[in-house]
C-alpha positions in Angstrom: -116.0 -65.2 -19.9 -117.6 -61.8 -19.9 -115.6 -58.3 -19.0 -116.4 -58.1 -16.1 -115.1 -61.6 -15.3 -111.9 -60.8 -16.8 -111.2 -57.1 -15.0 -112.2 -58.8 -11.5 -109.6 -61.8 -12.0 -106.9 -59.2 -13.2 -107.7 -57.3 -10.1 -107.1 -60.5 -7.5 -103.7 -61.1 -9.7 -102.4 -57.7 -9.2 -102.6 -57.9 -5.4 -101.0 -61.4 -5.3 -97.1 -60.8 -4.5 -94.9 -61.7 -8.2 -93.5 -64.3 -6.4 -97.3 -65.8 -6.6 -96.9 -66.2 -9.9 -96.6 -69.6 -11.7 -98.8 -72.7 -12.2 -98.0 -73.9 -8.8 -100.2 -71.8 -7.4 -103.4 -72.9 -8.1 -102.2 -76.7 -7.8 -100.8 -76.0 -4.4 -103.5 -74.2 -3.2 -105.9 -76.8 -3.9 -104.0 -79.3 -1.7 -103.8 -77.7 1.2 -107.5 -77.0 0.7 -107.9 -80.6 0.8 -105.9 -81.4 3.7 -107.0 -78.8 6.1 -110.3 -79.8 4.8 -109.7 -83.1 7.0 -109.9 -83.9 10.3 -106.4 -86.0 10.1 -103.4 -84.3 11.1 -100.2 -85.1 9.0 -97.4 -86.2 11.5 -94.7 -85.8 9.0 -93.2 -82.3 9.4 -93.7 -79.9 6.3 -90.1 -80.6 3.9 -89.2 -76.3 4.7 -87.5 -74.4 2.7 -85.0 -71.4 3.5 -84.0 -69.9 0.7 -87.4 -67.8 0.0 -87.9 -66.9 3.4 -84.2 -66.1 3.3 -84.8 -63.7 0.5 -87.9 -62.3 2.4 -86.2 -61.5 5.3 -83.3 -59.5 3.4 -86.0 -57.8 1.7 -87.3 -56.5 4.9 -83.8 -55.9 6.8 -83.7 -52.6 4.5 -85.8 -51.4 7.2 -83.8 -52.1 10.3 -80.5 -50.7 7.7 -82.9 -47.4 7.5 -83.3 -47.5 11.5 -79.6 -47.7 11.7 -78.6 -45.0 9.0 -81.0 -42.4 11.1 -79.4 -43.1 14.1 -76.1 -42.7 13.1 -76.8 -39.4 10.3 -76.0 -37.0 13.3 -73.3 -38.1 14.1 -70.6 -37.5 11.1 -73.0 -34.5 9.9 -73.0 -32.2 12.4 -69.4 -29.9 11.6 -71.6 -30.0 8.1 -74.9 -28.9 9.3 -74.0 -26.2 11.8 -71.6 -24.7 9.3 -73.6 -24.6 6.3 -77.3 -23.1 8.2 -75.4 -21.6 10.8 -76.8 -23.8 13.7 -76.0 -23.7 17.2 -75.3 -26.7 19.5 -78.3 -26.4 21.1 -80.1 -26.3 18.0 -78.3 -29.7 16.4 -79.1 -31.0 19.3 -82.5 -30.6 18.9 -82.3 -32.0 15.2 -80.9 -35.1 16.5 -83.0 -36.2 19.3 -85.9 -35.3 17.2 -85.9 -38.3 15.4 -86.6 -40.4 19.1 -89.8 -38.5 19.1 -90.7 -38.8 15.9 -90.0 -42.4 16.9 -92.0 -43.0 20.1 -95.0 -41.5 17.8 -94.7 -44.3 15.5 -94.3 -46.8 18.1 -97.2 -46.1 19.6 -99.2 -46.7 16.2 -97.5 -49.3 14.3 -99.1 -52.6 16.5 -102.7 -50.6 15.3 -100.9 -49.8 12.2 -99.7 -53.2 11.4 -103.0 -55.8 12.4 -105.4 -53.3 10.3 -103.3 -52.8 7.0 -100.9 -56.0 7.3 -97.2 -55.9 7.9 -96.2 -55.1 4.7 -99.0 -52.5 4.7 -97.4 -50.5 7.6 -93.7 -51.3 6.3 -95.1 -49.1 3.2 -96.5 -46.7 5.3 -93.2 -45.9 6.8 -91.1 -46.2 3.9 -93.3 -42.7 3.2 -92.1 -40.4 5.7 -88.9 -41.9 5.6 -88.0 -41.1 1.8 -89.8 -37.4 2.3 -88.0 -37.4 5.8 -84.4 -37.4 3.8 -85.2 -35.1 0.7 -86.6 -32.5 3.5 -83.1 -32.8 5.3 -81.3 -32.8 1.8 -82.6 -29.5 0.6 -82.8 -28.0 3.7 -82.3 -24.2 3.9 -82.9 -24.4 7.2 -83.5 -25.3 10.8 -86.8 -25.8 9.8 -87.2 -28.2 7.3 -84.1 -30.4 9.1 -86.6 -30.5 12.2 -89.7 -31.6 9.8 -87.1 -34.1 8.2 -86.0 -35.5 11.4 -89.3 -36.2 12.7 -90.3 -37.9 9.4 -87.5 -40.1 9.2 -87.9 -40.8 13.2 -91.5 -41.8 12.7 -90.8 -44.2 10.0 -88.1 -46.1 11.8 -90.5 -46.0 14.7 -93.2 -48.2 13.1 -90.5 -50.4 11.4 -88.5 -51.2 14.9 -92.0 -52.8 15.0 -93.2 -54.4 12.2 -90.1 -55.9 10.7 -89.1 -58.2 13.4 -93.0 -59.4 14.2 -93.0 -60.0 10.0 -89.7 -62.4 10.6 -91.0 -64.0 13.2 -94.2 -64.9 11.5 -92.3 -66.1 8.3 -89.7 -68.1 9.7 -89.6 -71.8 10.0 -89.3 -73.1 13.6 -85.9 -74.4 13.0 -84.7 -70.6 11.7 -86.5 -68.4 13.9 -83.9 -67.6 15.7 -81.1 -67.3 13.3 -83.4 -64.9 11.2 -84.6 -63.0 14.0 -81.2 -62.1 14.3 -81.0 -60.1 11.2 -82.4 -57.0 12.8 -80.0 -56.1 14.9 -77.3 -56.9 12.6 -78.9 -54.7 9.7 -79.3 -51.7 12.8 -75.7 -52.4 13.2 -74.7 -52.2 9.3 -77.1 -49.4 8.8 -75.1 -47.3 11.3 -71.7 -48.9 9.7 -72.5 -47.0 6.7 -73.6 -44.1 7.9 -70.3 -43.4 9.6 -67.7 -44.4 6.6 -69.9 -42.6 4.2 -70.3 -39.5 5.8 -65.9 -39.4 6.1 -66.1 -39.3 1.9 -69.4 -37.0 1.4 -71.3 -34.3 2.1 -74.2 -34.2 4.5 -76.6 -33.2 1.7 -75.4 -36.2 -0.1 -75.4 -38.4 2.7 -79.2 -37.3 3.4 -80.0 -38.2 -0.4 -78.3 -41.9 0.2 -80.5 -42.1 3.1 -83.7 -42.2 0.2 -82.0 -45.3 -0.9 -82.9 -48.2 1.2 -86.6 -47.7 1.4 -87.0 -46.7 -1.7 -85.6 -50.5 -2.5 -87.6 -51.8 0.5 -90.7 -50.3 -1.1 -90.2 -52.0 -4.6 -89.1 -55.0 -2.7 -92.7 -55.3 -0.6 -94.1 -55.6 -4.3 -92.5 -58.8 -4.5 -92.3 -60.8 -1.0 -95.7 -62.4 0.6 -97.8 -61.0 3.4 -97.0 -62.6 6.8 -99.3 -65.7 6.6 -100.0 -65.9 10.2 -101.9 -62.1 9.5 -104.1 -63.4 6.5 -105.1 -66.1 8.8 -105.9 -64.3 11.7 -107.7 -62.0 9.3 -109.8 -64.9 7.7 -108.2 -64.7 4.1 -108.1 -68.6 4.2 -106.7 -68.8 0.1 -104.2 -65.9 0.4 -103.0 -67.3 4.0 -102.3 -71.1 2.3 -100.9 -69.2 -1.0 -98.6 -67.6 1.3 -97.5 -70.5 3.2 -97.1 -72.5 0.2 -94.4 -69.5 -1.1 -92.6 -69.1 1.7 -91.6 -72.9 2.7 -91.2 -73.8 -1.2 -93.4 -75.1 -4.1 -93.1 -79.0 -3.6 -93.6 -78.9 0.1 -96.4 -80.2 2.1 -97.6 -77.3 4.6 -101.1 -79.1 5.2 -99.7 -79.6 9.5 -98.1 -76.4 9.6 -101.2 -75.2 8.1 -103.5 -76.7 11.0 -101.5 -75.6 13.3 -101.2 -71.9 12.3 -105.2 -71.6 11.9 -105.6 -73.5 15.7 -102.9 -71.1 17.2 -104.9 -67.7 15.4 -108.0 -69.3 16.2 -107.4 -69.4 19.9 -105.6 -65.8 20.3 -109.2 -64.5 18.6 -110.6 -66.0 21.4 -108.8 -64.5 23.8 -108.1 -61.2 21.9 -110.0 -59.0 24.4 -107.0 -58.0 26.7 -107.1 -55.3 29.6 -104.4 -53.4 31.1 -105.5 -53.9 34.2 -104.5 -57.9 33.5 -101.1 -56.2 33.2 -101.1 -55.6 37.5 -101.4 -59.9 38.2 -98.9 -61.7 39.6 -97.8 -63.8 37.1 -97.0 -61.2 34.5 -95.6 -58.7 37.2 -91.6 -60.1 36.5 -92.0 -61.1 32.7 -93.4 -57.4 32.6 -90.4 -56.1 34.6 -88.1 -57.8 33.2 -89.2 -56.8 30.0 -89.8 -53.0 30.5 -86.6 -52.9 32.3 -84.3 -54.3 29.6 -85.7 -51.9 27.1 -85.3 -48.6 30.4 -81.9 -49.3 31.2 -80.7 -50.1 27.3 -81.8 -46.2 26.8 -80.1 -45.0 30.2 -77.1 -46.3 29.4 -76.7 -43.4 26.9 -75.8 -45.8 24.1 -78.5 -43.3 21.8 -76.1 -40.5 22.8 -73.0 -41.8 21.4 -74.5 -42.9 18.5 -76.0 -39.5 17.1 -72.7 -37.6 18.6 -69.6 -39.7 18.6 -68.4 -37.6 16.0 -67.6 -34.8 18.6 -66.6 -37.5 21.5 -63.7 -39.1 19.2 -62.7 -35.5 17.9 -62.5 -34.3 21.4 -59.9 -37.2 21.8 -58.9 -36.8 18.0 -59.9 -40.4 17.0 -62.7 -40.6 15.3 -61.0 -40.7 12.1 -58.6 -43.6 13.5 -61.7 -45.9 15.3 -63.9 -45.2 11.5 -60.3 -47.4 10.6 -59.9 -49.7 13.2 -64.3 -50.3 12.1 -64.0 -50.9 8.6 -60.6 -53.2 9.5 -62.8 -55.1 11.9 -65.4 -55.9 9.5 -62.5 -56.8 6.9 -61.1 -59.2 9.4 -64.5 -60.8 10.6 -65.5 -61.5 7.1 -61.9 -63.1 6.1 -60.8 -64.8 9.2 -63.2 -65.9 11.7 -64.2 -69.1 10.6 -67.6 -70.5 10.5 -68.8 -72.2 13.8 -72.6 -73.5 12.5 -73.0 -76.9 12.4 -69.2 -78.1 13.8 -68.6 -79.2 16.9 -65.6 -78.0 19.5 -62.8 -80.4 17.5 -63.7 -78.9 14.1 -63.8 -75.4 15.0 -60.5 -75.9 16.6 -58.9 -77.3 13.9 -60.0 -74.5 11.6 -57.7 -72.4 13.3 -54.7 -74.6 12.7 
């Protein structure tokens, strides 16, 4: 094998994900090869695995923990911030509800962001801004760089609202979908959890530099996990799509149906990938539509971003906050110890557990 040879099959190798590695690869490749290579369909169901698509989908819930850490910075900060740089309400004010801008920016590129570069592509793109985002606010000497920070940090958790639950959701097995998709929101929820009982024990500088944390490990972790298989498929990367498949539902299992199926389904949306807005005005997507865009309005009307970057001030006023950062980390204690486990039992077994 010439030089040449060699540097060009290093090259393909070092784009493959680590968990690629092994001897299964080529093996299993081969046989989905074969199978999609016939017109019979399997009719047994692929034999799935969780426990790598489990691992994937932690992986990627860094994100969503980075969402929730940004919304929730403000909040136990701001005696901190307007003390040290001298800042006036209406001035931390600004420096929180920069971040929804900085947000609605990448929002409005991360569905271009994500089908050109991949979804792990745009998950690294916003781990960027993010980790400059918090060493901006860190050293900050003043309003200035805090602003530049905040917009940072709110573009990057603007793309990954995005791309982390349409990676999932592309990953998942039908049969976990829904329990996985679920991880989002939860990791939103722990994200601003931590926030609030770090920032009772340190300072806002500190807290800034713990904000680096969880995309810097998101960012070593996309080094690892696959691309979304349904995206190499759609984008006609036929060995890297089956290679994907093959990781994610386990070495010894047979994904030639899945396979078929995930190829038909991208198949048909290129068909039918030329979409107008003006498709958007028919009658049989006005109430999905409304219902949709309505959810998301009245979620943000409610003022539930409000308390979030400022209940820091709201329980001081009632000289709480201190006491409900308590009654949250008891809570937590008290979920994880003594709610039992409901998955899988029916009505007589969860009662019993509570004997």
């Amino acid at each position: 094998m010439s030089f040449n040879e060699n540097l060009e099959t290093g090259t393909r190798d070092l784009r493959r994900p680590l968990l690629h590695k092994g001897s299964w690869y080529s093996s299993s490749s081969r046989s989905i090869i074969e199978r999609g290579g016939s017109s019979q369909i399997v009719p047994e169901a692929p034999k799935e695995s969780a426990v790598i698509v489990v691992f994937c989908t932690l992986i990627v819930a860094l994100g969503p923990l980075q969402y929730g850490f940004t919304n929730g910075y403000s909040s136990p900060t701001e005696d901190g911030i307007m003390s040290d740089l001298s800042l006036t309400i209406s001035q931390f004010s600004l420096f929180g509800s920069l971040s929804n801008v900085g947000a609605m920016i990448g929002a409005l590129v991360s569905g271009i962001m994500a089908d050109y570069i991949g979804r792990k592509g745009a998950l690294l793109v916003a781990s960027i801004p993010n980790i400059l985002g918090w060493v901006a606010i860190s050293f900050a000497k003043s309003s200035l760089f805090l602003y530049i920070g905040r917009l940072l940090t709110g573009f990057g958790v603007g793309v990954i609202s995005f791309t982390v639950p349409v990676y999932i959701a592309e990953i998942a097995p039908k049969h976990l979908r829904g329990s996985l998709g679920t991880i989002n929101m939860l990791s939103v929820t722990i994200g601003i959890f931590i926030v609030y009982l770090l920032g009772m024990f340190i300072s806002w500088r500190h807290l800034a530099l713990a904000g680096v944390v969880p995309c810097s490990l998101l960012v070593l972790g996309l080094f690892v996990i696959p691309e979304a298989p349904r995206w190499l498929a759609k984008i006609g990367k036929d060995s890297d799509f089956e290679a994907s498949l093959q990781t994610l539902r386990g070495f010894d299992s047979d994904v030639s149906l899945e396979a078929f199926e995930i190829r038909t389904a991208m198949e048909a949306n290129n068909q039918d990938d030329r979409f107008k807005l003006s498709e958007l005005c028919q009658r049989r997507y006005a109430f999905p539509f409304t219902i949709g865009i309505g959810l998301l309005v009245l979620q943000q009307l409610t003022g539930v971003s409000g308390v979030m970057f400022y209940n820091s001030s709201i329980f001081e006023a009632a000289g709480t906050f201190s006491l409900y950062a308590l009654f949250t980390v008891f809570t937590f204690i008290f979920v994880v110890l003594c709610v039992p486990e409901t998955k899988g039992k029916t009505l007589e077994e969860i009662e019993a557990s509570y004997r």
